[in-house]
C-alpha angles and dihedrals in degrees: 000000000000117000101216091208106107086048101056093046082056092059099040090049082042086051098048102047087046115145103168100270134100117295118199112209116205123189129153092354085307111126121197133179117210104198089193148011102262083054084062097035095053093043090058087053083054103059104030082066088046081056098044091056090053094042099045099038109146124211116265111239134184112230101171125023119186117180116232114285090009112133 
């Protein structure tokens, strides 16, 4: 699984040295321009949610089984 984290540090770093020009972003030989603040701003959105799902996965669990043609 990836862990978003590096990513996220990137953008906030990327959000609070903004100066009103393109940022690129590169991260595991990815390479992303963010032509404003609210790019940057959503992206991080983006991937804080992608790292809450990791972090907050709960366990599957089967709670009815029925065998075929059983009614």
């Amino acid at each position: 699984m990836a862990d978003y984290t590096a990513i996220i540090n990137k953008i906030d770093e990327a959000i609070e040295n903004w100066v009103g020009e393109p940022v690129m972003l590169s991260e595991q030989g990815s390479s992303v321009t963010y032509r404003s603040l609210t790019q940057l701003i959503e992206t991080r959105k983006y991937y804080a949610t992608l790292q809450l799902q990791i972090n907050n996965k709960k366990p599957f669990r089967i709670t009815h089984l029925k065998a075929g043609g059983a009614r």
